[in-house]
C-alpha positions in Angstrom: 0.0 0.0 0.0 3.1 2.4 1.2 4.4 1.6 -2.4 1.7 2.2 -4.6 0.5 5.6 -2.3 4.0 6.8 -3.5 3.3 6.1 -7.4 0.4 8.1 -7.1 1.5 10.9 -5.3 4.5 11.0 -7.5 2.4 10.6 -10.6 0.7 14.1 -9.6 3.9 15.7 -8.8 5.3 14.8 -12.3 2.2 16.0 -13.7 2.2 19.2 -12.2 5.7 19.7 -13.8 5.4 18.3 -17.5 2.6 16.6 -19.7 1.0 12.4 -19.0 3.4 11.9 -22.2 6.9 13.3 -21.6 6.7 11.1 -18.6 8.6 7.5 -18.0 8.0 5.0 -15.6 11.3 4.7 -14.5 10.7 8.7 -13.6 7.8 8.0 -11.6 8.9 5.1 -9.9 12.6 7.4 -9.1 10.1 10.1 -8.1 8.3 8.0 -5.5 12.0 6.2 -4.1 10.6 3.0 -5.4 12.0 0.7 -7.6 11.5 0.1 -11.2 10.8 -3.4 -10.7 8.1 -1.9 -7.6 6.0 -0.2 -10.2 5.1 -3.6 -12.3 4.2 -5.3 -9.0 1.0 -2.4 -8.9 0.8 -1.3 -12.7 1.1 -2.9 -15.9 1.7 0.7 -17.7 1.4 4.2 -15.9 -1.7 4.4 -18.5 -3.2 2.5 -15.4 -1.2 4.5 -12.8 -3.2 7.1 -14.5 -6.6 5.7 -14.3 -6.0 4.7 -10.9 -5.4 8.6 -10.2 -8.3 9.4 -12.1 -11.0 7.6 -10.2 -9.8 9.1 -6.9 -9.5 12.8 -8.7 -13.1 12.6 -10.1 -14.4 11.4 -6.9 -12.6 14.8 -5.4 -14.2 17.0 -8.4 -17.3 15.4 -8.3 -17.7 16.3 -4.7 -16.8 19.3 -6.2 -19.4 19.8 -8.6 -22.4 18.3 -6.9 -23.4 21.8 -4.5 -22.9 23.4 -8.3 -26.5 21.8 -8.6 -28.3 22.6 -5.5 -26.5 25.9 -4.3 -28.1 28.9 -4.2 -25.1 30.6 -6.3 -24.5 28.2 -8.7 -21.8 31.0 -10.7 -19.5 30.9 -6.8 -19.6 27.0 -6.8 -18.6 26.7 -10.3 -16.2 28.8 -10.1 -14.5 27.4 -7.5 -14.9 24.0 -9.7 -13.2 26.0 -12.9 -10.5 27.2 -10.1 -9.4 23.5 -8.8 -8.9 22.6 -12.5 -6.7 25.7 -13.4 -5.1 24.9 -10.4 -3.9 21.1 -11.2 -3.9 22.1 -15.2 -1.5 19.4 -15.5 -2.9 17.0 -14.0 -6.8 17.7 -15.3 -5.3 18.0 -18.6 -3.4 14.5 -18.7 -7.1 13.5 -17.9 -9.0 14.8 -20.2 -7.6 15.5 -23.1 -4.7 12.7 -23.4 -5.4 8.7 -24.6 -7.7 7.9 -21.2 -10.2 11.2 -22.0 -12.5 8.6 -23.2 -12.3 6.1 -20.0 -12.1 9.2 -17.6 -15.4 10.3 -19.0 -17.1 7.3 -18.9 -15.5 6.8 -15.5 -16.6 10.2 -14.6 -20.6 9.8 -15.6 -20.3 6.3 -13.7 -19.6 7.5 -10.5 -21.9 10.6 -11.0 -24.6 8.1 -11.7 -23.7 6.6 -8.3 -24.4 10.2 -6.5 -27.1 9.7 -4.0 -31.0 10.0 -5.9 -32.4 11.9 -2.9 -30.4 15.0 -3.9 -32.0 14.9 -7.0 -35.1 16.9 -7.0 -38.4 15.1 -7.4 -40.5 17.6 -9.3 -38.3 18.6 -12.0 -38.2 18.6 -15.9 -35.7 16.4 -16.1 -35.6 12.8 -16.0 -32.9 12.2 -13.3 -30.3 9.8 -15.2 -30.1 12.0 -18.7 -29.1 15.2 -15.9 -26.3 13.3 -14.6 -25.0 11.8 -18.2 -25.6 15.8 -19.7 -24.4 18.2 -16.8 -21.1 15.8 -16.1 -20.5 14.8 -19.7 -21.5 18.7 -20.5 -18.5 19.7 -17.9 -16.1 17.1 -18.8 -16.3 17.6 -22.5 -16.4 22.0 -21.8 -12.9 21.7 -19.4 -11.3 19.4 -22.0 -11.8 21.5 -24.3 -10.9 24.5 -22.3 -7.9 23.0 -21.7 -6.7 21.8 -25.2 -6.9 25.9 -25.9 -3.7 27.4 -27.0 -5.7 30.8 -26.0 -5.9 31.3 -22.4 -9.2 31.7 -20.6 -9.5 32.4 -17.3 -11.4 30.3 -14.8 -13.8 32.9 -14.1 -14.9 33.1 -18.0 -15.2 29.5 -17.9 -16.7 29.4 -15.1 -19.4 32.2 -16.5 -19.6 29.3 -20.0 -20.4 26.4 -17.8 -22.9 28.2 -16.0 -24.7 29.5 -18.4 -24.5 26.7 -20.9 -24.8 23.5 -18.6 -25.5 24.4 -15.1 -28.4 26.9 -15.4 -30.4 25.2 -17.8 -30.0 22.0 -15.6 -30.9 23.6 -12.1 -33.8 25.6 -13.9 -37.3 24.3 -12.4 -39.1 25.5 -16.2 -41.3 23.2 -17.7 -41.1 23.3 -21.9 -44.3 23.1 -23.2 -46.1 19.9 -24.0 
């Protein structure tokens, strides 16, 4: 366990220095004063190093994310979202926009589908399971591409895009007509 807490926490060291790509295992395993022989023991590749990561990361954003949809000021709590993200651009980007994007998003809606049904409010529009697969898919697929920008946006105007384009429409109580 001592071993394998190590890869990971040098994994997201190393990734807050240089891209998923540019790194090697035998980096990763120096990095966390293992050996190279260590690393094999846990991972077959540090592609699954990386997906290991991932599960525990979106578990952290998705705790994240979830008061986006029941707070009062859903702009603040996406902001702060957008904000974690810039922060760990490195890592979020390895995420999301390298080889894995496709198994961190599915990842990602799994485990939002696993987010307790009692928060999700009884009354509304929306059938329940299509607002979990459209507001995280919406947010996943908006910060990847956000990050694969050569411009650079800030988290607040990101922040302002997801609101208004994911968020708002989701947390809205309108009914469209019949």
């Amino acid at each position: 366990m001592r071993s394998r807490n190590a890869l990971t926490g040098a994994l997201l060291e190393l990734l807050e220095e240089k891209p998923f790509d540019q790194l090697t295992i035998r980096e990763i395993s120096a990095r966390a004063g293992t050996g190279y022989a260590t690393f094999f023991r846990h991972y077959p590749t540090k592609e699954a190093l990386l997906s290991d990561v991932a599960s525990e990361e979106i578990a952290d954003l998705l705790g994240r994310t979830l008061p986006v949809l029941y707070d009062s000021n859903s702009f603040e709590s996406t902001r702060a979202l957008c904000g974690h993200v810039a922060e760990h651009r490195n890592l979020w980007a390895a995420l999301l926009t390298g080889g894995a994007a496709s198994i961190v998003r599915e990842e990602f809606i799994r485990q939002a589908r696993q987010l307790p049904r009692d928060m999700v409010e009884k009354k509304s529009w929306l059938p329940a399971d299509l607002g979990v697969v459209y507001g995280t898919g919406g947010t996943i697929d908006l910060l990847a591409w956000w990050l694969s920008q050569d411009d650079v946006y800030s988290p607040e105007e990101i922040a302002a895009i997801l609101n208004r384009l994911i968020i708002a429409p989701l947390i809205s109580n309108e009914r469209s007509p019949a």
